[in-house]
Each structure stands twice: as C-alpha cells, then as structure tokens.
N, C-alpha and C positions, 0 to 999 in steps of 0.2 A: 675873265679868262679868254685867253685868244688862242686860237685853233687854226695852224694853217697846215703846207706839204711839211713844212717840219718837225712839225709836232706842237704842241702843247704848253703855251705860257701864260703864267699867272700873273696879275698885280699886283705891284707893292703891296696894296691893302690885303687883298684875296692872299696871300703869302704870310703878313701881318697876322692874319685872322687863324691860318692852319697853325702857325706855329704857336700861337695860345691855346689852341682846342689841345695840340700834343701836350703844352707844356702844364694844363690843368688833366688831363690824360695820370701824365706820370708823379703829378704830384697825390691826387688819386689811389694811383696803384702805391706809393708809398706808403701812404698814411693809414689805407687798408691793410695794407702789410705789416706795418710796426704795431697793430693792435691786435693783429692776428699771431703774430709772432707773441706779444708781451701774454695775451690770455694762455701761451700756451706754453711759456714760462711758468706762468701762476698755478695753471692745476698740474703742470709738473712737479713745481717745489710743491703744493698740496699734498699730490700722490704720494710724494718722497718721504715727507713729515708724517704720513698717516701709517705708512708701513713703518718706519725706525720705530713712530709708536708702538705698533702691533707688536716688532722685532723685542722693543724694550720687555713688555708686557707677558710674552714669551717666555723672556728669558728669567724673566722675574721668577713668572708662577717655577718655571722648571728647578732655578737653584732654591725654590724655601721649598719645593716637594723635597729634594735631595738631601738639605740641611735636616730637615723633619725628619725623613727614616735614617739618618746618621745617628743624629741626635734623643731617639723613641718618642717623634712629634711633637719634637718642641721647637716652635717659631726659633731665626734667629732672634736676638735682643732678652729672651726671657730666660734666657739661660742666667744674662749678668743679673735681669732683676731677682732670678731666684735663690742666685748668691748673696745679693745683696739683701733681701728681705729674710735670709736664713742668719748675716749675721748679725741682723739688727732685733730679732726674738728675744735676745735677754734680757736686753734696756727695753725691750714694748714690753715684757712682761711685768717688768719691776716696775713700769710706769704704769699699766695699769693696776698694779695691785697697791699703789698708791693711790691713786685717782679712787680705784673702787673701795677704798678704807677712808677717803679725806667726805667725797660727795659719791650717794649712791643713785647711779645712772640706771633708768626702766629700759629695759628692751624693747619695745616699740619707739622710742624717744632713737635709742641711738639707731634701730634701722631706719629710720626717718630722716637722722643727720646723714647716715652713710649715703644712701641714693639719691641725695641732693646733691651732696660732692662730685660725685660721679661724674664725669663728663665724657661725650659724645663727639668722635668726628668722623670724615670720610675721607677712607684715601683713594684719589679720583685716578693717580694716575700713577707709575715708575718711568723711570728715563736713566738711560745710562749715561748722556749728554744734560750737565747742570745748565748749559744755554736753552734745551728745549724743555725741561721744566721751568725756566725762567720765562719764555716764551706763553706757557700755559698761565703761569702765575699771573704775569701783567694784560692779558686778557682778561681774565676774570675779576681782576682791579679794577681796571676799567668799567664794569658789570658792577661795580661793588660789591662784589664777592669776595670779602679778606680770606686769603688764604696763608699757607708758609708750607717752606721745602724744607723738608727732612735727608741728611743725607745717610744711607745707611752703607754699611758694610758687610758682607756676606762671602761665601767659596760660591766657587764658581757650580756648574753642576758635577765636572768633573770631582771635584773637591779637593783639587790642587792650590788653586791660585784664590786669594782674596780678590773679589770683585768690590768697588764705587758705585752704587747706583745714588738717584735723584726723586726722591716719594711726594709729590704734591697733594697735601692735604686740606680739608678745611680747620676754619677755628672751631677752639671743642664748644660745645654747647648742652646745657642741662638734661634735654629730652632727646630720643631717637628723632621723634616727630619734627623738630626744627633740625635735624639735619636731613630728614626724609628730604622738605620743604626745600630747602639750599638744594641738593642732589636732583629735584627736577627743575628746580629756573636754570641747572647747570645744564641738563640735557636737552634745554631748549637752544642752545645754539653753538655746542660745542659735539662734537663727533665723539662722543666716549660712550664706549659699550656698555647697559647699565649693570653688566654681569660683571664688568672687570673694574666696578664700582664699591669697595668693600667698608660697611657700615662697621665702625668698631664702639 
C-alpha cells in the first residue's frame, strides 16, 4: 500500500487479494442465503400440508355428522350395505336351512369361525386431494407399512352437493392388537393426531 498527498494506492497483489476476500464474501452470503431461503420453503410447504390435512379432517368429521342425523346415524356406505344384506336374507336363509339339515353346525364352533373372519384396520387419515393421500401412502411404503386408499363419496355438510374424498387406510388384520401395533410405529414419525385415528 502506498500513501502519499494524493491519496491512497494499492498493489497489484494487495488489490489481487481484496478482491478475492469480496469475491468469497459474496459467494458466502449466497450460499447462506439459498439454504436459508430452501429451509423456509420446506416448513412452509410442511405448514401448508399439515393444515389442508387438518382442513381435510375437518371437513370429513363435519359431513358424516351431517349425513348421520339426515340419515337417524347411519354412517354413509351402510346404508348400500344394509340394502344389500336385506336383499340377500332369503337365499342366507334358505342356505342356511340347508346347511343346517345336510351337517349340524355347534354354536361355539361357528362363533369361533365368525371372529376369525372378522378383520381389523385403521383409517389414519381423509384428504379431499387423491395426490396427498397418495403422498401419505408412499411414505409409509417406504416404512413398510402396506396400506390402500379408499375413495368415498359423501353430501357435503350443506347436503347439497356430492363431495370426493381420499381415506388412507391400513391392511385388515385378524386382531385389534396387531393393528393397535401398526397405529403406533405409524405415530412414531408421521404427525397424525391419534384421536383422528379411527380403529374399525
């Protein structure tokens, strides 16, 4: 550096050398910046995903309250099965009154067969968007957690308009207990409320 009455001049080198300290300066403040920026991208879209959840979950419980006192509490979907298994009573009756004339079945045998049959799962989650139930699903794939989406149909709460939603369930299984079991490796690393957790 030279210093005279007119001021102040540097060296090639000494000139060389500031202009690298800027020029790692503002690479610095970049690279600070794009990480600071991308993390706050990420728990923005986080934030965003956990309320539409919320929003879905909401809206869920709100339209099968609505359907239930339309309908004197009856889930939607049970209403078809209850047509359907009313008009299937004549052929089960005639089929059991063959069954029970051909081989005579004990009543502890067949409640024995029936609670075996019976199967068990849990619906983790609704979404009115089938990409973010899809989102859910291949998370927990990953996990090895086999699941599947249900897509149901419902009135809105108004009970105007048919609504689409998206139900992410597990697969059934024989016992409450092995879906208990699944239900908490799931709440080890997924944000799902275990109230809005419904064992069926």
């Amino acid at each position: 550096m030279i210093i005279d009455q007119n001021g102040i001049y540097l060296t090639k080198k000494q000139a060389s050398v500031s202009a690298a300290v800027l020029v790692v300066l503002a690479l610095l403040l970049f690279v600070g910046g794009y990480f600071w920026g991308k993390q706050s991208v990420i728990d923005g879209f986080t934030q965003k995903t956990s309320q539409e959840s919320f929003n879905d979950q909401v809206d869920y419980l709100l339209t099968m309250q609505s359907f239930a006192a339309k309908n004197g509490g009856v889930a939607p979907g049970e209403i078809e099965s209850e047509k359907e298994s009313t008009q299937s009573l004549p052929d089960a009756a005639e089929e059991c009154e063959k069954t029970s004339e051909a081989v005579p079945v004990s009543a502890p045998g067949l409640q024995e067969k029936t609670s075996k049959s019976y199967k068990h799962y849990a619906a983790l989650a609704g979404f009115s968007k089938k990409a973010l139930a899809e989102q859910l699903a291949q998370r927990l794939k990953k996990r090895n957690i086999p699941v599947q989406i249900k897509t149901k149909v419902g009135k809105s709460a108004s009970g105007k308009a048919r609504r689409t939603w998206y139900q992410v369930i597990t697969m059934s299984y024989e016992s409450v207990e092995e879906v208990q079991q699944i239900v908490v490796k799931i709440l080890t690393f997924e944000k799902i409320k275990r109230s809005d957790i419904k064992i069926v």
